[in-house]
Each structure stands twice: as structure tokens, then as C-alpha cells.
Backbone as a chain_set.jsonl record, in Angstrom:
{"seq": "XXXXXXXXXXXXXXXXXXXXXXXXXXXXXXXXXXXXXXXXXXXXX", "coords": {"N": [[0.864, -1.166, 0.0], [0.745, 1.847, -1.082], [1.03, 5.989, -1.362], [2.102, 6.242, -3.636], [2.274, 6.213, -7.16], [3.526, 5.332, -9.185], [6.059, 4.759, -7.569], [5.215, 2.27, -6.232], [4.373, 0.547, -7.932], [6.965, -0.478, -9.18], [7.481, -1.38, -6.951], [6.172, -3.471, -6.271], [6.661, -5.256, -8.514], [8.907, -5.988, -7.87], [8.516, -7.637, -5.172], [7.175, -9.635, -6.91], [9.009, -10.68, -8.368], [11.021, -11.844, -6.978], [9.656, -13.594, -5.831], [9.364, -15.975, -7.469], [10.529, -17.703, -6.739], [9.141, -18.565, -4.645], [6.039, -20.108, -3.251], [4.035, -18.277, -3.589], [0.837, -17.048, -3.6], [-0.895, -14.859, -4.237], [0.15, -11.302, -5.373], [-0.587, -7.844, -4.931], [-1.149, -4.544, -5.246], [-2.145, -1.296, -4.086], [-3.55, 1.675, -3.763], [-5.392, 1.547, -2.232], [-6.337, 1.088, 1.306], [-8.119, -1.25, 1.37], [-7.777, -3.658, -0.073], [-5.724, -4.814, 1.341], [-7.202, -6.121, 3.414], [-7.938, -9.803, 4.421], [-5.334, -10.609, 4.251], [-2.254, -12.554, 4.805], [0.189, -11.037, 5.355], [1.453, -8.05, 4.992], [2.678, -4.995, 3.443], [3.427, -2.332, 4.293], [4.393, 0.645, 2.971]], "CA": [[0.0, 0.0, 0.0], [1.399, 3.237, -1.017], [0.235, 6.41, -2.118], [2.898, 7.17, -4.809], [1.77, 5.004, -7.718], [5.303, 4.909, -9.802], [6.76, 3.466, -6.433], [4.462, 0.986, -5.893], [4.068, -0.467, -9.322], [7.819, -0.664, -8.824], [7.544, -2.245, -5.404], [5.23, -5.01, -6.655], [7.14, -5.659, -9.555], [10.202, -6.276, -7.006], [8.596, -8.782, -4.779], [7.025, -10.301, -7.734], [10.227, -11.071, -9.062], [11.29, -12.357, -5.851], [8.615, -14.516, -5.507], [9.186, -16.965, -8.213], [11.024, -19.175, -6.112], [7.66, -18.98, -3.524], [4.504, -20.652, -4.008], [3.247, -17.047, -3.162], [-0.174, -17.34, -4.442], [-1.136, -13.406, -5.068], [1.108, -10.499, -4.981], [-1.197, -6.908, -5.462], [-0.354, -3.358, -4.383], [-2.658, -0.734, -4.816], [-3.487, 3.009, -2.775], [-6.427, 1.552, -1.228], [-6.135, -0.427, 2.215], [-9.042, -2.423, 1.261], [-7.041, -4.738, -0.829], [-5.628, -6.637, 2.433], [-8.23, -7.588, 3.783], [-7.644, -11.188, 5.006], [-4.3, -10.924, 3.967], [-1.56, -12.942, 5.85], [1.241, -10.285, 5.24], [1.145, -6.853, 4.095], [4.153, -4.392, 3.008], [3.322, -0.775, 4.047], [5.669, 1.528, 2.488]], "C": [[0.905, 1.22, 0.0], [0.609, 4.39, -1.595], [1.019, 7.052, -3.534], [3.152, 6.33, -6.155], [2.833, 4.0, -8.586], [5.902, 4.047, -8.948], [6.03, 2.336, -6.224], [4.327, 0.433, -7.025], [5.485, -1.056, -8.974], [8.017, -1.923, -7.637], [7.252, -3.621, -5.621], [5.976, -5.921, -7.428], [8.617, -6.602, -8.948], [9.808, -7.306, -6.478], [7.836, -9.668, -5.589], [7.767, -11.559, -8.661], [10.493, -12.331, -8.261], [10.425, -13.464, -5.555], [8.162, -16.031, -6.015], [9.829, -18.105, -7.476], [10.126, -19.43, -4.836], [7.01, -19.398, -4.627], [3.562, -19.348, -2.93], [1.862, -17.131, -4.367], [-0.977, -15.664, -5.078], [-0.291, -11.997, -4.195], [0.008, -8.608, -5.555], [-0.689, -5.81, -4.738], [-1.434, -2.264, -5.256], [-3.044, 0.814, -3.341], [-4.795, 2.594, -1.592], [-6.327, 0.581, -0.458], [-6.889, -1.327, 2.109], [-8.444, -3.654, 1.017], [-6.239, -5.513, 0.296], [-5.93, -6.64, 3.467], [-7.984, -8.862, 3.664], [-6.017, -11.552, 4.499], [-2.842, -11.25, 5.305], [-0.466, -12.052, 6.253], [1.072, -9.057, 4.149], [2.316, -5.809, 4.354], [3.229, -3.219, 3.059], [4.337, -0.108, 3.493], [5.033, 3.283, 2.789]], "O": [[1.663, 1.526, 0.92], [-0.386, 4.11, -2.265], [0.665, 7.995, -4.242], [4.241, 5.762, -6.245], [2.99, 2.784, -8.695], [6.253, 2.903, -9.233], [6.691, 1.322, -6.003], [4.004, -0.727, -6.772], [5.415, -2.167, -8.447], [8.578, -3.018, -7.641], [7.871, -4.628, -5.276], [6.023, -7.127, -7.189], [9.162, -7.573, -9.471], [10.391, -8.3, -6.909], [7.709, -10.747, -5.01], [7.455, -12.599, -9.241], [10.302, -13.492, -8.624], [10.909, -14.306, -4.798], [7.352, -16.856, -5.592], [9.589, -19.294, -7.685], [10.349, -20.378, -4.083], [7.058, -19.33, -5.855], [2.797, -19.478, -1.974], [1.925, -17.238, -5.592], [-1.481, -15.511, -6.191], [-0.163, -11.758, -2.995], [0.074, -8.375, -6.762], [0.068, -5.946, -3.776], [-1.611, -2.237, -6.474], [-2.714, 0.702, -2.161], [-5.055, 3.125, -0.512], [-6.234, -0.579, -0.858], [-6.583, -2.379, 2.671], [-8.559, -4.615, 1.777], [-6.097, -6.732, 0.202], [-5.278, -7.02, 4.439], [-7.743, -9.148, 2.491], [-5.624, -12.715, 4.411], [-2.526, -10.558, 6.272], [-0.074, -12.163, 7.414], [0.719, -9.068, 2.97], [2.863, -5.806, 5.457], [2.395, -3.006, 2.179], [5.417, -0.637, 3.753], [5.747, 4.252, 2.531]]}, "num_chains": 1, "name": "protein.A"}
């Protein structure tokens, strides 16, 4: 969750990357806190 949208596309794109060697099942990033909701782990920035 950020509100600076360049950085956060960025951000996502980073642990996205990162992620291929998880069985991370969804990676989203967006300005509104709604989006985690029931989420196990969440990256403020």
C-alpha cells in the first residue's frame, strides 16, 4: 500500500520477481487499504 503510484508499481514488480522461487499465491499493491483484507502479510511503504 502506497500512495505514490510509480513506487508501488515498482515495489510489486520487485517482490514479484522475488517470488518466483515462492509458491506465493497473489502479490497486489494498490493506494487503497481495502485490498488486504484477510491478507496474511502486508508491506506498508
Amino acid at each position: 500500500v502506497d500512495v505514490m503510484e510509480d513506487k508501488l508499481k515498482g515495489e510489486m514488480m520487485d517482490l514479484q520477481h522475488g517470488s518466483l522461487f515462492l509458491h506465493t499465491h497473489k502479490i497486489v499493491a494498490d493506494k487503497d487499504y481495502a485490498v488486504t483484507a484477510n491478507s496474511k502479510i502486508v508491506v506498508v511503504t
